[in-house]
N, C-alpha and C positions, 0 to 999 in steps of 0.2 A: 742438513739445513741448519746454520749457525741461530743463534736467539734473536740478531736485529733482521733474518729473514724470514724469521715467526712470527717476528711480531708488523714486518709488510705483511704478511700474507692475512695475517687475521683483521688488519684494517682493510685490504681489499674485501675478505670476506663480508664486513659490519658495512663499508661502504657500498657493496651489493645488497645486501639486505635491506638497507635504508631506500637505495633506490627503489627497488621492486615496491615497498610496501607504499611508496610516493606516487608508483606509475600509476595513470589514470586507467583504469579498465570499465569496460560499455557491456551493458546484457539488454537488447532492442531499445528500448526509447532510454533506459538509466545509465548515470554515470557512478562510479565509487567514489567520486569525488562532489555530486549531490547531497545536499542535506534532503532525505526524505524523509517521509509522514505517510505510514502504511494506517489505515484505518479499518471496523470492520472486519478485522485479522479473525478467522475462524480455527485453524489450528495453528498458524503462526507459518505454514509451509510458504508463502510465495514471499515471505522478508525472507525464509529463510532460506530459497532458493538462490535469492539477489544476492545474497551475504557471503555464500560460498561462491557462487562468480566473481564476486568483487576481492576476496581471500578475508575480508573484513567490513564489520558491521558496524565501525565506529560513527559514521556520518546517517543511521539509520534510528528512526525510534517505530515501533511499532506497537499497533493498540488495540485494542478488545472492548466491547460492547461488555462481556461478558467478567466477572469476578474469575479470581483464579482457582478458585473452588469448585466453578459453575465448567472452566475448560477441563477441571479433571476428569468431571463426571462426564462431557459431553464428547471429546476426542480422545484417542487411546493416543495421540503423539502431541498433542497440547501442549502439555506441561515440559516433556522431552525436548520440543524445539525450541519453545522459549526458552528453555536455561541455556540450549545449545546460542543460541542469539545472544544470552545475554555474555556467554564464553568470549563470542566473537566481538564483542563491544556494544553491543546495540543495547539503548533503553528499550524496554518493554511495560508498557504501563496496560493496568486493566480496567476495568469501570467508564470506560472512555464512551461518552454516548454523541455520538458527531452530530447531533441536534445543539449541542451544547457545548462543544467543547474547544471553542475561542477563549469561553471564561473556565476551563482547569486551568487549577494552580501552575503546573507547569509549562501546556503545551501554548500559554497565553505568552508567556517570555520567547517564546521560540518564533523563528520567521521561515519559509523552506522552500527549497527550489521544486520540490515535486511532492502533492499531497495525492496518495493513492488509494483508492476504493472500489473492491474489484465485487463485481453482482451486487448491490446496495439492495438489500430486501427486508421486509417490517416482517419476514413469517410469515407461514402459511394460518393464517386465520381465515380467510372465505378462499372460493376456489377461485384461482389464479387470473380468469378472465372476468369473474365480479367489479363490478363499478365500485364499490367499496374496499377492494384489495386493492386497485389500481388508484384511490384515493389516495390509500394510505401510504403506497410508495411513493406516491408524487410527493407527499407531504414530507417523507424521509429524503429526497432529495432537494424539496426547497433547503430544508434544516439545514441538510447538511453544507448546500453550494455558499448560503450563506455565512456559516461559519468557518468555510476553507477557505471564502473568501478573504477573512481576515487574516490568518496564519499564512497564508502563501507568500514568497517575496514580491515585489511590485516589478522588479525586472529583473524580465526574463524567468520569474517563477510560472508550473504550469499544474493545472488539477488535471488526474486521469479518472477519469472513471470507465470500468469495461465492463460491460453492457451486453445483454441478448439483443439478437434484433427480432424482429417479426411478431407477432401478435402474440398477447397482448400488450408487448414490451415496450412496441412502437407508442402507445398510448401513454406512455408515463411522462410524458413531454421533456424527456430530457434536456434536450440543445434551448427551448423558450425555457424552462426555468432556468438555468443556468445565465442565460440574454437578460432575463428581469432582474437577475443579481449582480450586473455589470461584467459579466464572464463572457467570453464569444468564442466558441469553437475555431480554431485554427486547425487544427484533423482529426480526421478517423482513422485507425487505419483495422484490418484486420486482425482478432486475437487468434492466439492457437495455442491452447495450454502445455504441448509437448516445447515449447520454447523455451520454459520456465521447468526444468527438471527439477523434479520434485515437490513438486507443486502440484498441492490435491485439495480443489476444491470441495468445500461439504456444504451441506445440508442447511445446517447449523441452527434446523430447528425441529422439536419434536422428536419423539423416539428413535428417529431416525435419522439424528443431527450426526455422526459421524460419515454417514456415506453420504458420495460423491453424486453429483447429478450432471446430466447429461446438456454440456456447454452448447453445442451446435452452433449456431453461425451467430459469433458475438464479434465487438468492436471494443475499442481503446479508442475514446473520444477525451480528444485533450482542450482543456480550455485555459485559456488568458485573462488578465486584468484586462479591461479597455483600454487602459490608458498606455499599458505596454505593445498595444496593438499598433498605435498611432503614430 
């Protein structure tokens, strides 16, 4: 092969590669060409399952309640998949408390097509069917609906949250708080964590914050702006 047939071939090359890394690829409801907003990230595995689907994490920021101090002690793959994340382009921010977090510095500049929070839980502090633990997750999902309210795009942006069903999960009013925050459920549909390879839900609180707990019959409930409904 002469030098001007080396050097077609090495722009076909660059021009395949360009393509691919442009082609849009889908893993269930997300696009790689979404801007998302992972929230509540406990050890970083379900951005970081979308990220290898996608071949890249540049359209991805994902966040943590928790100090990066706080994920070392708490998951043994924490620290591992966020740099892995951050390899693939995704920002990773930590101290992120989604009661609050329209006004961080950063994530305020930002607008997104899909803001994601998968089991929204305040801890285990009373037992789980307590009027006072079911308090306080309600209260963790006003904060929160209201604050992804703002950060979401206005069209065609959508919030997910995935959700247990059944008692006393049913009681956290999910779909009315989210209605009082101008948000309106447009679907439910079924989760199934084997979807998302590699993706391993925890605890993520107490002693026992690295192991997994047992998902059983949950949902991906997606919600809208109102106005994008109309």
């Amino acid at each position: 092969m002469g030098p001007i047939e080396d050097d077609e071939h090495e722009f076909e090359e660059e021009e395949e590669e360009e393509q691919s890394s442009t082609t849009e690829k889908w893993k269930k409801h997300y696009s790689s060409k979404h801007k998302i907003l992972f929230v509540g990230e406990g050890d970083f595995s379900f951005s970081l399952s979308l990220a290898k689907a996608f071949g890249s994490a540049h359209n991805l920021v994902a966040t943590s309640l928790d100090s990066q101090e706080k994920i070392e002690k708490k998951y043994s793959n924490g620290i591992s998949n966020a740099r892995e994340l951050e390899e693939m382009g995704c920002i990773v921010v930590y101290d992120v408390d989604v009661k609050v977090m329209s006004q961080h510095f950063f994530l305020k500049t930002q607008r997104f097509d899909r803001i994601v929070y998968n089991f929204p839980h305040v801890g285990f502090l009373y037992p789980e069917n307590s009027h006072c633990q079911i308090q306080l997750n309600k209260k963790l999902l006003k904060g929160f609906m209201a604050n992804a309210k703002a950060l979401v795009k206005k069209e065609g942006g959508e919030i997910h949250v995935t959700h247990k069903e059944g008692d006393p999960y049913n009681k956290w009013d999910l779909v009315r708080k989210a209605e009082k925050r101008g948000l309106l459920l447009h679907q439910a549909v079924p989760f199934f964590k084997d979807d998302y390879p590699g993706y391993d839900n925890k605890r993520a609180h107490g002693k026992l914050s690295d192991l997994s707990f047992a998902v059983g019959e949950a949902s991906t409930y997606k919600f809208k702006l109102q106005t994008s409904l109309v």
